[in-house]
C-alpha positions in Angstrom: 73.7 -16.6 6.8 73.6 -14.6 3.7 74.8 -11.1 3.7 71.5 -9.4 3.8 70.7 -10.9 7.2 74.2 -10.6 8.2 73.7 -6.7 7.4 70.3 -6.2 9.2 71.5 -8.3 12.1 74.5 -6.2 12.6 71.8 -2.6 11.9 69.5 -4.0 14.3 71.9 -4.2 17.0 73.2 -1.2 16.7 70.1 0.7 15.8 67.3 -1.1 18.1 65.4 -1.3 14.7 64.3 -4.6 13.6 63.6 -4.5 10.6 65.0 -1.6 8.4 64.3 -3.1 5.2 61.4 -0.8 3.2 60.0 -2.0 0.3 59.0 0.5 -2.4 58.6 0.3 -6.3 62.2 0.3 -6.7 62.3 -2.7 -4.6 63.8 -3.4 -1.0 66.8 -0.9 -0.2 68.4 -0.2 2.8 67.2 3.2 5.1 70.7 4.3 6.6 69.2 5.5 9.8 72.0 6.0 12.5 71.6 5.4 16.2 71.2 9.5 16.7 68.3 9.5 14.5 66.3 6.7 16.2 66.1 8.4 19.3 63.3 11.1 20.1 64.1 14.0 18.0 65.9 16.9 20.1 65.2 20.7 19.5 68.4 22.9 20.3 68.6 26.7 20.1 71.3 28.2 17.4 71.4 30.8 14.8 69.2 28.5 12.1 66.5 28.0 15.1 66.0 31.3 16.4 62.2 30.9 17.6 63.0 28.4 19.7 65.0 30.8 21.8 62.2 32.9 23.3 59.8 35.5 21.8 61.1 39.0 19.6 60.5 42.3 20.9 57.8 42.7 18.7 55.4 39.7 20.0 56.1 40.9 23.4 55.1 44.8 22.5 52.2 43.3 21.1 51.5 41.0 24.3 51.9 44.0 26.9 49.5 46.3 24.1 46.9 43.6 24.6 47.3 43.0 28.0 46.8 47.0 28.9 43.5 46.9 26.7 42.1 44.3 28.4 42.8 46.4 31.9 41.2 49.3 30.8 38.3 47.2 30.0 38.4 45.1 33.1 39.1 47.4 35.7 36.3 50.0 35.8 34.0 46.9 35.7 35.0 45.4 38.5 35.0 48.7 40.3 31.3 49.1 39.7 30.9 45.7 40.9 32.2 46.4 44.2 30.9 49.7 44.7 27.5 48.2 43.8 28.5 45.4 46.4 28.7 47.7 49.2 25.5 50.0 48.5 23.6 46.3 48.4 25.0 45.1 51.7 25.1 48.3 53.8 20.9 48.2 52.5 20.7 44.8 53.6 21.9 45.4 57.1 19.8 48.5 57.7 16.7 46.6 57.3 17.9 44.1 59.2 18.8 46.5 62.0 15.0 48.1 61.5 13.3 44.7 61.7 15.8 44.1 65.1 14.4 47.5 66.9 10.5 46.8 65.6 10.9 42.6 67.5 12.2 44.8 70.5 9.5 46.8 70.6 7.0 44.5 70.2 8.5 41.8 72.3 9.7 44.2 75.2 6.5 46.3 75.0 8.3 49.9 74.8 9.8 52.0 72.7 12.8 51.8 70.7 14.7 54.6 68.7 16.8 54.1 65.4 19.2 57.4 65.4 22.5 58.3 63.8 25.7 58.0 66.0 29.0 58.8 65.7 30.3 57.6 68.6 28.2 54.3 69.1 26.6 55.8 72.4 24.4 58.6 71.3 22.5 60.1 69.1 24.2 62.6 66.6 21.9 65.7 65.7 23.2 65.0 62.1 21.5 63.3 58.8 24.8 61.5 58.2 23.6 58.1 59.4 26.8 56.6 57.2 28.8 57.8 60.3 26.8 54.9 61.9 23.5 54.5 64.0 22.4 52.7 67.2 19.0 50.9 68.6 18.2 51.6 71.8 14.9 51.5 74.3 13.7 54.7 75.2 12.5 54.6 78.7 11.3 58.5 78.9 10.4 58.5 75.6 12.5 62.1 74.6 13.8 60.3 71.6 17.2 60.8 73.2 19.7 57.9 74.7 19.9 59.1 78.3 22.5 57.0 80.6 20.9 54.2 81.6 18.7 53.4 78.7 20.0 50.3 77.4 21.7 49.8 73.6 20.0 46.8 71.6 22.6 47.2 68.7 25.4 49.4 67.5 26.1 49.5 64.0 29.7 51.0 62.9 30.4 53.5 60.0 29.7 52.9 55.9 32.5 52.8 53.9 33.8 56.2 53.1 32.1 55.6 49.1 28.5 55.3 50.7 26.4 58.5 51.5 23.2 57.6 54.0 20.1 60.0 54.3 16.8 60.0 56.0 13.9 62.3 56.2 14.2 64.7 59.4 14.3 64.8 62.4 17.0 62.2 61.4 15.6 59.5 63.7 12.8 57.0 63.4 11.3 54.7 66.5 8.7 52.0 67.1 5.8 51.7 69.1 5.1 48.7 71.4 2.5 46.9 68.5 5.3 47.2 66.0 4.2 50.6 64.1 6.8 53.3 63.0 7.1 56.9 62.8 8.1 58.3 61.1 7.8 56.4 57.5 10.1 57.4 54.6 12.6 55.3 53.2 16.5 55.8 54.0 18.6 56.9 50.6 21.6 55.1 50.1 24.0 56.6 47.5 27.5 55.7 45.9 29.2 59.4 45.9 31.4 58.2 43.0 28.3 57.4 41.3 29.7 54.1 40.6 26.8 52.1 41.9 22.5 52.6 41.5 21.4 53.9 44.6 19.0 51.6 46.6 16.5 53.0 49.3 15.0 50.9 52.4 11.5 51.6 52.2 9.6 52.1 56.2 5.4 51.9 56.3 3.8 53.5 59.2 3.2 49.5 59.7 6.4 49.6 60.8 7.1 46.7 57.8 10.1 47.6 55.7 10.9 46.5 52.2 14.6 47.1 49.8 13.8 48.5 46.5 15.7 50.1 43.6 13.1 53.4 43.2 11.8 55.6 46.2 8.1 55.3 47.2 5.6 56.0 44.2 8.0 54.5 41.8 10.0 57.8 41.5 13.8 58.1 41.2 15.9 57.9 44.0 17.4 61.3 45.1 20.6 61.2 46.0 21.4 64.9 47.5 22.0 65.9 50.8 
């Protein structure tokens, strides 16, 4: 064994490198890597390195800066989103409730009254109807729940951002084939003017339809 493959024998167990030999212009020369260097390179934190300790106070200024912009941005948005969120579903389950008393009436062949509540049991003489309403069959047709007349659905109070109105007297029924009286459409209104208002739309047909614009295509007026 020469000493050239005595010196690359002895490197290569002590290294794990085979061949350490690199040939260049200058011809083959020995690359004096040390057992340290061979391994996966290690990044340690002192005074030449100082990034790798964590970030200045500067980036993080800069961070929180960007972070509050993006909040002030963000926030309102999502805010209108809900508010719009609650106008569409308390809509959605007043004409639900509407199409519920108008199948009673036709299916039961009598009258039934929509009217605003506040305590679930009978009728408020109010045009609040986001304190809640109720659906019930008017047996002496006074278009007041008297004890016995039995509730078909009680429907709780709007969330406190919602305003509800109706044209008066503030109550609406249906006849035995299904027509109503009185038509109108029910206003329903963010107070925080957050959300568009929507209105639920009632035909003397007693058919009711959600729309964005009161009947005739005019605005929405959302006053008491």
């Amino acid at each position: 064994m020469n000493c050239n493959s005595l010196r690359k024998s002895v490197f290569g167990a002590v290294t794990g490198i085979t061949d350490p030999i690199v040939t260049g212009q200058q011809g083959s020369r020995m690359i004096p890597v040390t057992h340290q260097q061979a391994k996966t390179p290690q990044f340690r934190c002192d005074k030449q390195t100082p990034r790798h300790c964590g970030y200045s106070v500067l980036e993080l200024v800069f961070v929180m800066a960007l972070v509050a912009v993006m909040m002030t941005l963000v926030v309102p948005a999502l805010s209108t989103t809900l508010a719009q969120g609650r106008v569409v579903t308390a809509s959605h389950d007043m004409m639900a409730d509407l199409q519920t008393a108008r199948f009673t009436a036709i299916s039961r062949q009598q009258v039934v009254v929509v009217c605003p509540s506040i305590d679930g049991d009978s009728c408020a003489n109010s045009s609040r109807w986001e304190d809640g309403w109720i659906l019930f069959v008017d047996h002496d047709a006074d278009r007041r729940r008297s004890s016995g007349e039995p509730r078909i659905l009680v429907h709780g109070a709007l969330p406190d951002d919602i305003q509800l109105r109706f044209r008066r007297p503030h109550r609406l029924f249906y006849r035995p084939d299904g027509s109503a009286w009185p038509n109108g459409h029910f206003r329903f209104c963010s107070k925080s003017r957050k959300a568009k208002p929507r209105a639920v739309i009632i035909y003397r047909t007693g058919r009711n339809r959600v729309s964005d614009q009161a009947p005739g295509r005019r605005k929405i007026a959302c006053t008491e």
